[in-house]
C-alpha positions, 0 to 999 in steps of 0.5 A: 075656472077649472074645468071638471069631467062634470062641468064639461059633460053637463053641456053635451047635447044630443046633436053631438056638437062636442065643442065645448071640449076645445079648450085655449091655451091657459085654461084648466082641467081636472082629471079624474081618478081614472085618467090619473090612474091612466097617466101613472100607467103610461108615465115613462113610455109615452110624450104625452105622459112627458108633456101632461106631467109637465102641466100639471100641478095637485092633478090639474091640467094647463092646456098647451094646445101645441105642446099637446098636438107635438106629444101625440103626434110624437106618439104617431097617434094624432089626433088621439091620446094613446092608451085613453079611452075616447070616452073619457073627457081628457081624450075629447079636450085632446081631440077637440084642442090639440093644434096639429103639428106642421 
């Protein structure tokens, strides 16, 4: 199953548990326009731009939970993605899977 900002968000609920968000290693995600138009932007200037682009293929995403927490650590912004908006369901997967670098 490829995961969708759709499919994701259908399973927020009021009490704000986010963890539907923690993706495994292996599993897939579609970004959004905006979050490819995000990528374009920071493409050459950032690891984590290094890393999605290195997971990616026609604009889905392999999580790598490790891979992930070294780019944005790499950024000096763990546990956050630089540049991308917290509202954004790339930024919630980031948040909610990334493993923290040692």
């Amino acid at each position: 199953m490829v995961h969708n900002t759709e499919t994701l968000q259908a399973l927020d609920d009021e009490q704000g548990d986010n963890y539907h968000y923690q993706l495994t290693d292996g599993e897939q995600y579609r970004l959004t326009d905006e979050e490819l138009g995000w990528l374009d932007f920071v493409r050459g200037r950032y690891c984590i731009a290094d890393h999605l682009d290195e997971n990616i293929e026609s604009g889905v995403y392999t999580v790598d939970t490790i891979g992930l927490g070294e780019a944005m650590e790499d950024d000096g912004m763990f546990p956050k993605i630089v540049m991308l908006s917290e509202d954004s369901v790339l930024h919630r997967i980031a948040f909610f899977s990334a493993n923290e670098p040692d």
